[in-house]
C-alpha positions as CSV (number, residue, x, y, z in Angstrom):
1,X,84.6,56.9,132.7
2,X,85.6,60.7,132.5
3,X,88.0,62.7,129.8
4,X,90.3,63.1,133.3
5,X,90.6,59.5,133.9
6,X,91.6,59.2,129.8
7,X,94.1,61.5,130.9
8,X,95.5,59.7,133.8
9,X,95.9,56.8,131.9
10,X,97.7,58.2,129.2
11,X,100.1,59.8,132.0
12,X,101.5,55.9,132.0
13,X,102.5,56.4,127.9
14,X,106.2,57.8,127.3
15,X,107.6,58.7,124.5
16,X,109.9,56.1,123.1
17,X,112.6,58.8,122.3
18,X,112.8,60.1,125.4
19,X,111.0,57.6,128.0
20,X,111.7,59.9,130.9
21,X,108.8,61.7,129.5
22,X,105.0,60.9,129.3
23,X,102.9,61.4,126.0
24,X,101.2,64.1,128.3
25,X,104.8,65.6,129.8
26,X,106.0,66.3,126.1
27,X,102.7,67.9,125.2
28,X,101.4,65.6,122.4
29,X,98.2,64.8,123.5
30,X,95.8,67.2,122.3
31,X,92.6,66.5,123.2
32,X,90.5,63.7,124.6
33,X,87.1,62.7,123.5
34,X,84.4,60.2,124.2
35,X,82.3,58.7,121.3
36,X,80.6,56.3,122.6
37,X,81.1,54.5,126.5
38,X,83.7,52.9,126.2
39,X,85.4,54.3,123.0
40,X,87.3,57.4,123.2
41,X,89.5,59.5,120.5
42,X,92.9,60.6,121.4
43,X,94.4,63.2,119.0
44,X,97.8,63.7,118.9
45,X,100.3,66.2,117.3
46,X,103.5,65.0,116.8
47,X,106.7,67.0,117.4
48,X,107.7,67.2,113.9
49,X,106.4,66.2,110.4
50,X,107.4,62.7,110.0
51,X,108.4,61.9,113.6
52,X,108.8,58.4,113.5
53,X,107.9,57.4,117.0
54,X,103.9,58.5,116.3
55,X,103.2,55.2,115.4
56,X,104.9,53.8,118.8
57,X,103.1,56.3,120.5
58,X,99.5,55.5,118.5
59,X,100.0,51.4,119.6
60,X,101.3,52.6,123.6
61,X,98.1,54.3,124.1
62,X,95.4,51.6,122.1
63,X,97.4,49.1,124.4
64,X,97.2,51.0,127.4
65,X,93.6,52.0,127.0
66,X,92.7,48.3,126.1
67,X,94.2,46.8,129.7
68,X,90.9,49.1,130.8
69,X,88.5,47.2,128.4
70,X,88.6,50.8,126.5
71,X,88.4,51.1,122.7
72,X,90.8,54.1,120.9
73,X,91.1,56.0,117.7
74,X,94.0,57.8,118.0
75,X,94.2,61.2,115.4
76,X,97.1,62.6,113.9
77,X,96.7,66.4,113.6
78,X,99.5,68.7,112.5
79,X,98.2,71.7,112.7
80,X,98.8,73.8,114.9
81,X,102.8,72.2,114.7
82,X,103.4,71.2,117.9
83,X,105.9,73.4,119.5
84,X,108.1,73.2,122.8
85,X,105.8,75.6,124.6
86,X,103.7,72.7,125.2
87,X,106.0,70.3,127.2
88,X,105.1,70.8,130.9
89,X,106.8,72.0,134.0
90,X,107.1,68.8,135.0
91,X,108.2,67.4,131.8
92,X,110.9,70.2,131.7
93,X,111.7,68.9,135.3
94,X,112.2,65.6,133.9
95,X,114.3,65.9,131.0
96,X,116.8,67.9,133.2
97,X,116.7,65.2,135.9
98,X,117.6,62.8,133.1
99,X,120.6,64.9,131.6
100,X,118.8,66.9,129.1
101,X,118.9,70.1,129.1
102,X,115.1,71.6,128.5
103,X,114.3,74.0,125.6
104,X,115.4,77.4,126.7
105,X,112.6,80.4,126.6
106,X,115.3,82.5,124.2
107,X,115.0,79.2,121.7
108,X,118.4,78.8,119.2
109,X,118.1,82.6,117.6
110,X,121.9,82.5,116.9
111,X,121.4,81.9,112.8
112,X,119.5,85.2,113.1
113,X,121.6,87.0,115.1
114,X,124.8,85.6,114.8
115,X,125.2,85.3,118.9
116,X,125.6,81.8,120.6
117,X,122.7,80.3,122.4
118,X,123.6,79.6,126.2
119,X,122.4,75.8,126.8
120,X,122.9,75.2,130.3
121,X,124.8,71.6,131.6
122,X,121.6,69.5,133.1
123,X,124.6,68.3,135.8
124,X,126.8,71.0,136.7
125,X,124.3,74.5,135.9
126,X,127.1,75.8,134.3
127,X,126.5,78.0,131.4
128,X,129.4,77.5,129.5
129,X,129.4,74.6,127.5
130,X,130.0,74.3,123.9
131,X,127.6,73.1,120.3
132,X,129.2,69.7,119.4
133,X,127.4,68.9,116.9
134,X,123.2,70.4,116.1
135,X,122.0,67.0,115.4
136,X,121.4,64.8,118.7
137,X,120.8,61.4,119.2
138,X,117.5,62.1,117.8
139,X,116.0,65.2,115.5
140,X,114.7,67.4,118.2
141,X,117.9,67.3,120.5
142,X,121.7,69.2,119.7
143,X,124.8,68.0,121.9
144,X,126.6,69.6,123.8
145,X,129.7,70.0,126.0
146,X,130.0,71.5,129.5
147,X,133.1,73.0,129.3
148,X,133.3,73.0,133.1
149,X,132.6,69.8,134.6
150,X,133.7,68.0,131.0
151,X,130.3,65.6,130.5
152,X,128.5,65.4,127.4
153,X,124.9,66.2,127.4
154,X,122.0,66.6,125.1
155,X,119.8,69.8,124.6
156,X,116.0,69.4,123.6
157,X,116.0,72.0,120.7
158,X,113.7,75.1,121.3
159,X,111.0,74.9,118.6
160,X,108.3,77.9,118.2
């Protein structure tokens, strides 16, 4: 068993918030390492202080692990904080797919600047939509309005 077959495996864990996304999409899974043959630490950094899937996602990836006959220790780490430059391409692709609008490169600078932030609609592309409210369905996402094609969406908050 290799650290890349650990991580092919843990491609099968999503994130309980969001189960569009794997535990690898969203960026979570740190590192990979062997401790003995068949035991294996996976250290994990979740996406903010206090998430309260972490637990889910510690018990998803001892389960799936264990349908191999593989021991785990999973590790929390918070430092470095996790940020949104970790979620992958793919995992960007994803969340838009689903109707969530991926963290934007420009992140949410408006407090600092005083300008609004342009979220994009996941549906229509259209950039004008509208803040309903900053607090999503869960922490890390804001909803939103296109103001075009009318559908509400969620926006996976830009965090540095």
């Amino acid at each position: 068993m290799k650290a890349e077959d650990i991580w092919a495996m843990l491609e099968d864990v999503t994130d309980p918030e969001v189960p569009v996304l794997t535990v690898v999409d969203l960026g979570v899974v740190r590192d990979v390492i062997q401790l003995e043959k068949n035991h294996w630490k996976i250290v994990i950094t979740p996406t903010y202080t206090g998430c309260p899937a972490m637990q889910v996602i510690e018990e998803d990836i001892k389960e799936r692990l264990g349908k191999e006959k593989i021991t785990s220790e999973v590790e929390l780490v918070l430092s470095p904080a996790w940020t949104t430059d970790w979620l992958s391409q793919e995992g960007r692709r994803k969340l838009e797919e689903y109707g969530i609008t991926p963290p934007q490169d420009e992140g949410d600078k408006s407090v600092l600047f005083g300008e609004r932030p342009v979220i994009p609609c996941p549906r229509c592309k259209s950039r004008n939509t509208r803040l309903i409210s900053q607090f999503g369905s869960t922490a890390c996402k804001a909803h939103y309005q296109c103001n075009d094609c009318h559908e509400p969406f969620d926006y996976f908050k830009c965090l540095k």
